[in-house]
C-alpha positions as CSV (number, residue, x, y, z in Angstrom):
1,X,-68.0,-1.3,20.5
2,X,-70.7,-1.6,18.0
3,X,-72.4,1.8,16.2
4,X,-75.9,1.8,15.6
5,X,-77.2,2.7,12.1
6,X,-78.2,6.0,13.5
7,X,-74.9,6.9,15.1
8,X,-73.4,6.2,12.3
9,X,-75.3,8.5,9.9
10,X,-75.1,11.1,12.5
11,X,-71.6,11.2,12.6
12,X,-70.6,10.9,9.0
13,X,-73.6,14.0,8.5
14,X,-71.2,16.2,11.0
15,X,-68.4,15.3,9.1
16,X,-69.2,16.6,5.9
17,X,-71.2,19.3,7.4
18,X,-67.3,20.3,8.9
19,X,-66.5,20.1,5.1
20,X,-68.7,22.1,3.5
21,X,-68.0,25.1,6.4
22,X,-64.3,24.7,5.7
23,X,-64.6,25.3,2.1
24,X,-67.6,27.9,2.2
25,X,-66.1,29.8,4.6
26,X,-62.4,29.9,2.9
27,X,-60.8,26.8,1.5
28,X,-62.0,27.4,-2.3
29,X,-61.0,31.0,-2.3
30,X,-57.4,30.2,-1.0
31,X,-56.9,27.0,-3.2
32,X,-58.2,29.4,-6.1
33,X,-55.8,31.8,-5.1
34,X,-52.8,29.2,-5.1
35,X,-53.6,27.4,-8.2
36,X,-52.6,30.9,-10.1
37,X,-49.2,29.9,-12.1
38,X,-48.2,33.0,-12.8
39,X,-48.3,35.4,-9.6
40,X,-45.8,38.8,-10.2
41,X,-42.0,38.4,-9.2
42,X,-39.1,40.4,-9.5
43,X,-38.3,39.7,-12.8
44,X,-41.9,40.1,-14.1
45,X,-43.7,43.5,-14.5
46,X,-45.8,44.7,-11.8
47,X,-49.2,47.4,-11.8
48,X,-51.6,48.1,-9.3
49,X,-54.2,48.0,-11.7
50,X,-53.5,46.8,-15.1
51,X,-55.7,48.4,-18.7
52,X,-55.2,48.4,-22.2
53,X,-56.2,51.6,-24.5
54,X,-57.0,50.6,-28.3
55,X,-56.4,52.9,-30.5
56,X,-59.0,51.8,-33.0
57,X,-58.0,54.8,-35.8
58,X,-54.8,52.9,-36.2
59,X,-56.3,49.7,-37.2
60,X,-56.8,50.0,-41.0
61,X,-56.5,46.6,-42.7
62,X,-57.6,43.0,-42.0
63,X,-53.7,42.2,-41.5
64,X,-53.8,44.9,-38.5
65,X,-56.8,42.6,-36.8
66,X,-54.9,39.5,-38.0
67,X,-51.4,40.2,-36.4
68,X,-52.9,40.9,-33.0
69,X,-55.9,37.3,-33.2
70,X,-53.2,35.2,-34.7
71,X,-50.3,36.4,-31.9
72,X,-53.0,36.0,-28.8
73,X,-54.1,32.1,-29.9
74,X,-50.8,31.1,-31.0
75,X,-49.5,31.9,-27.7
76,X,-52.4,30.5,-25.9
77,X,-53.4,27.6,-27.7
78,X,-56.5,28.5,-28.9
79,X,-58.0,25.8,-31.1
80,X,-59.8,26.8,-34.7
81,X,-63.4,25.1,-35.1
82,X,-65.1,26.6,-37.3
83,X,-68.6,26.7,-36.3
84,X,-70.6,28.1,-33.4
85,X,-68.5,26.1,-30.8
86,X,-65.6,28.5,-31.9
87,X,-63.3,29.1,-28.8
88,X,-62.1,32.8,-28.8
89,X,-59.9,35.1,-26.8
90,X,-59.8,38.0,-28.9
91,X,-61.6,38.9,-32.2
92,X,-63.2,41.8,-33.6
93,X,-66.9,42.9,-34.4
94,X,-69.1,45.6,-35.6
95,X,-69.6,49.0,-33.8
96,X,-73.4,47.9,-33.4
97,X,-72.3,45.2,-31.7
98,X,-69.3,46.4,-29.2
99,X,-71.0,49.6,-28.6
100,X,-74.6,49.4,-29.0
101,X,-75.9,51.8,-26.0
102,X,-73.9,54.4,-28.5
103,X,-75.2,53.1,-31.4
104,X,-77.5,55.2,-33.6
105,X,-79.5,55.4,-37.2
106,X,-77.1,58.5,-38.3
107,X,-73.6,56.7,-37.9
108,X,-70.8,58.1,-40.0
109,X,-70.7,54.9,-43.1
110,X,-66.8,54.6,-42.0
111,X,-67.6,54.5,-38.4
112,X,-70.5,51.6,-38.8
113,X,-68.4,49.3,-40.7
114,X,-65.1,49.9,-38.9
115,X,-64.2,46.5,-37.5
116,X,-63.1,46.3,-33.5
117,X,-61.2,44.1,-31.2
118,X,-63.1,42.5,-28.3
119,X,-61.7,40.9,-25.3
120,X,-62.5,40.3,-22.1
121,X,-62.6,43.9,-19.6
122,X,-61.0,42.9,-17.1
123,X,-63.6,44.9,-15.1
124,X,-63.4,46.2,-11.6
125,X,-66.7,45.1,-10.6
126,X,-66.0,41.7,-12.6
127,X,-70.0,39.6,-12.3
128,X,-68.2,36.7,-13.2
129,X,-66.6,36.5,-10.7
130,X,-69.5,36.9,-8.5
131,X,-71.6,34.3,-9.9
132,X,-68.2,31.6,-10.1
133,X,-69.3,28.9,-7.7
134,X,-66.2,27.5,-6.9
135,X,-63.3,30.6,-7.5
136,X,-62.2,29.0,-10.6
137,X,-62.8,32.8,-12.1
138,X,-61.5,35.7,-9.3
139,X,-59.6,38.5,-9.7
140,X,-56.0,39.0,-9.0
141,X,-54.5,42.1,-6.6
142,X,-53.6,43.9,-10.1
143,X,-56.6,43.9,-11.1
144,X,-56.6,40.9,-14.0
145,X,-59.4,38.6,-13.9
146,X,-57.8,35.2,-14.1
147,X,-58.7,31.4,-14.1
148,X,-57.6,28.3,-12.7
149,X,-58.9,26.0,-15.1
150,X,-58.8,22.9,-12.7
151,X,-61.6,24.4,-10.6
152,X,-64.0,25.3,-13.5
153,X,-66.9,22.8,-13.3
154,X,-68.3,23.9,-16.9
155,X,-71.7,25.4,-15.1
156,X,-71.0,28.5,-17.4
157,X,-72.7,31.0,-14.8
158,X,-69.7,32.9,-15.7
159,X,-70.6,33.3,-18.9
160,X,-74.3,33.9,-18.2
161,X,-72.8,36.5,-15.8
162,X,-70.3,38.3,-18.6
163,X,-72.1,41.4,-20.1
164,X,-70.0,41.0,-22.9
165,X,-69.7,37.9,-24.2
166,X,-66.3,37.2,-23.8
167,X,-65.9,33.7,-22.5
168,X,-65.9,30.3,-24.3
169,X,-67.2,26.7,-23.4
170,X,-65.3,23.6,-24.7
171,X,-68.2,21.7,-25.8
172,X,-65.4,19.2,-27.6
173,X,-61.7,18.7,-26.8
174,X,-59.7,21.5,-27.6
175,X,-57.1,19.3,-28.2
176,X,-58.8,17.7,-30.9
177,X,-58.2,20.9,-33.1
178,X,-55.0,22.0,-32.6
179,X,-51.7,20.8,-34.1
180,X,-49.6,19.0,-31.6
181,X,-46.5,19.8,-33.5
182,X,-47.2,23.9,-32.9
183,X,-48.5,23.7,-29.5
184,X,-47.0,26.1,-27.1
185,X,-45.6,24.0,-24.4
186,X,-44.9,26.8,-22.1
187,X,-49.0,27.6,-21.6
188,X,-51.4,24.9,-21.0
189,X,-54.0,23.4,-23.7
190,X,-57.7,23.3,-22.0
191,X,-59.6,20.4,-21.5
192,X,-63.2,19.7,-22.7
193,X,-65.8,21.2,-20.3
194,X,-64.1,24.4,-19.2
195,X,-64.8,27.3,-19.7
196,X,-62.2,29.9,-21.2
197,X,-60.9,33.8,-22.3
198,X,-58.4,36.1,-22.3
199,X,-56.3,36.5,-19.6
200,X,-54.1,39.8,-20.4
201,X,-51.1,37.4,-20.7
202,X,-50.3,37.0,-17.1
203,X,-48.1,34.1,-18.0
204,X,-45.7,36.9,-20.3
205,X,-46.3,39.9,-17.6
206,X,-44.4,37.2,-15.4
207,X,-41.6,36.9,-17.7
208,X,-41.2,40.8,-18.1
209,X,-43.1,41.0,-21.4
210,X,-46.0,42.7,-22.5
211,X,-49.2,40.3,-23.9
212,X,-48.5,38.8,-27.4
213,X,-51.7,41.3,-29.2
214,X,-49.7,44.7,-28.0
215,X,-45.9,43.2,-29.5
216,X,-47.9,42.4,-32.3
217,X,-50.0,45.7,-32.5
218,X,-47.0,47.5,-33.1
219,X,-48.2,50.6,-30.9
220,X,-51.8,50.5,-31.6
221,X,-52.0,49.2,-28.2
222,X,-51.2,50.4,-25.2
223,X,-50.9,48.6,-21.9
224,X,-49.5,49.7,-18.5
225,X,-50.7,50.9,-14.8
226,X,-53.9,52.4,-14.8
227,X,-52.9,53.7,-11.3
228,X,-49.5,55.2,-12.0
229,X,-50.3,58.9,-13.7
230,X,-46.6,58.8,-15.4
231,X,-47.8,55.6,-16.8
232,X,-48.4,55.5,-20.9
233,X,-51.7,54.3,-20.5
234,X,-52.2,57.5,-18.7
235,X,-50.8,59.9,-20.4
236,X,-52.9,58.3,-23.5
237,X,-55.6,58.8,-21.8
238,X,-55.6,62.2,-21.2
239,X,-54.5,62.9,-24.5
240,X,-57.7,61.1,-26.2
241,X,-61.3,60.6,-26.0
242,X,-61.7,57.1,-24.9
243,X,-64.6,54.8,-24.8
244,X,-65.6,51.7,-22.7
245,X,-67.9,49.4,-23.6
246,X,-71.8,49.3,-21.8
247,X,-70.5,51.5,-18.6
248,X,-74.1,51.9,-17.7
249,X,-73.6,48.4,-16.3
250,X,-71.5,49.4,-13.7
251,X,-68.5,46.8,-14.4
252,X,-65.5,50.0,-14.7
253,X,-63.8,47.6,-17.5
254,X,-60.2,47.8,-18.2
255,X,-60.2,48.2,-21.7
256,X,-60.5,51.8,-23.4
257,X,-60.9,52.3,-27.0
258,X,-59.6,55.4,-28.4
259,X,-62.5,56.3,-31.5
C-alpha cells in the first residue's frame, strides 16, 4: 500500500519526536554516565567526597610549581603550544588573579607576588555542569567533576559557565604538539574541538594511587575524603586557615589553599 507525502512526513516527525524524548528525558545522562573509564573498584581508592588542601607556604621555588605542572601533563597528555591556544590542567598565577574578591591595595609585597596553583574545583554546585548540553561534563557520586570526551560538542558553554577559568578548547589537534614517542598510552590524547581540564586523576584513584601533582608535591598537597573527619584532609583542615577561591559564587569548590 502506497503512503502519501503527508503520511510519510507525519510518521518520520513522531519518530524523531520519540527520539528526542528518549534522550531528553534520560538516555544522554546514562550514556554519560557509562562512558566514565575509570568508575572506583576494589582495588582503587574510594571517598564520598573527594578535596585537595594546598599548602601554598610550602611552595618556595619555581622547581616546587614545576614538579607538580610537569607530573599532571605528563601523565595526561597535555600538549605545549605556546600561545594563547595553550591547553592547561594545572598552572599557577598571581594572588590578584586566584583571589581577587580578597585582594586589596595594602598586600604584604611577599604575599602579592607569591605564585599559586590553579586547577579546576571540583565544586559542589559545579555550573558547568549545568550549562553541558549533552552530559559530556557531570559529576561523579565522589564528588569529581569528570568528562567523557566523546560527547563534548566543542559549544564551550562549559567554559562560559566555569567561574574560574579552568577549562581548555582544542582549537588545533592536540596531537600535533605532543611527542608520540613520550605519550602516555595508558590515558587518552584529545582530539581537536573538545574541550578539556583536570580531572583529579580518576584514572590513578582507580589504580590505588594518589593524582600525579600530590606524588610530586612531596606533601605540600594533601588529598583525601572531605567527608571522613579521621581523613588527612581533615585533620589539615582544622589545623589551618584555609581559603577557597570566589565562595561568594556559591560553587563550595574542592580545593582549599592553606595561606
Amino acid at each position: 500500500m502506497k503512503r502519501s507525502r503527508r503520511q510519510f512526513l507525519k510518521v518520520a516527525s513522531l519518530s524523531v519526536l520519540g527520539l528526542s524524548t528518549h534522550l531528553a528525558t534520560g538516555g544522554i545522562v546514562n550514556a554519560a554516565q557509562q562512558g566514565e573509564q575509570y568508575l572506583p573498584n576494589e582495588h582503587g581508592l574510594k571517598a564520598g567526597r573527594w578535596a585537595m588542601v594546598i599548602d601554598t607556604r610550602a611552595f618556595e621555588t619555581p622547581a616546587d610549581f614545576e614538579a607538580c605542572v610537569t607530573a599532571c601533563h605528563k601523565v595526561h597528555n597535555v600538549p605545549h603550544i605556546p600561545n594563547h591556544q595553550d591547553i592547561k590542567w594545572l598552572w599557577t598565577d598571581k594572588y590578584e588573579h586566584v583571589f581577587p574578591e580578597q585582594s586589596n591595595n595594602h598586600m604584604s609585597e611577599a604575599l602579592e607576588k607569591r605564585d599559586f596553583l590553579v586547577l579546576c574545583n571540583h565544586c559542589e554546585n559545579p555550573p558547568c555542569v549545568r550549562v553541558c548540553p549533552t552530559k559530556a561534563t557531570y559529576k561523579r557520586p565522589d564528588g569529581i567533576v569528570a568528562m567523557d570526551y566523546h560527547r563534548c560538542i566543542g559549544c564551550r558553554f562549559c567554559m562560559a559557565g566555569c567561574p574560574y577559568g579552568a577549562r581548555s578548547f582544542n582549537f588545533s589537534d592536540p596531537r600535533k604538539h605532543l611527542d608520540m614517542a613520550e605519550v602516555n598510552p595508558e590515558f587518552p590524547t584529545r582530539m581537536i574541538g573538545v574541550v578539556e581540564k583536570c580531572n583529579f586523576c580518576v584514572e590513578r584513584l582507580a589504580q590505588g594511587l594518589m593524582p600525579a601533582c600530590v606524588e610530586a608535591a612531596e606533601g605540600k598537597i594533601v588529598f583525601g575524603d572531605l567527608n571522613d573527619p579521621e581523613s588527612e584532609v581533615r585533620k589539615v583542615l582544622a589545623e589551618n586557615f584555609t581559603i577557597r577561591r570566589k565562595p561568594a559564587v556559591g560553587t563550595q569548590p574542592g580545593v582549599y589553599y592553606i595561606i
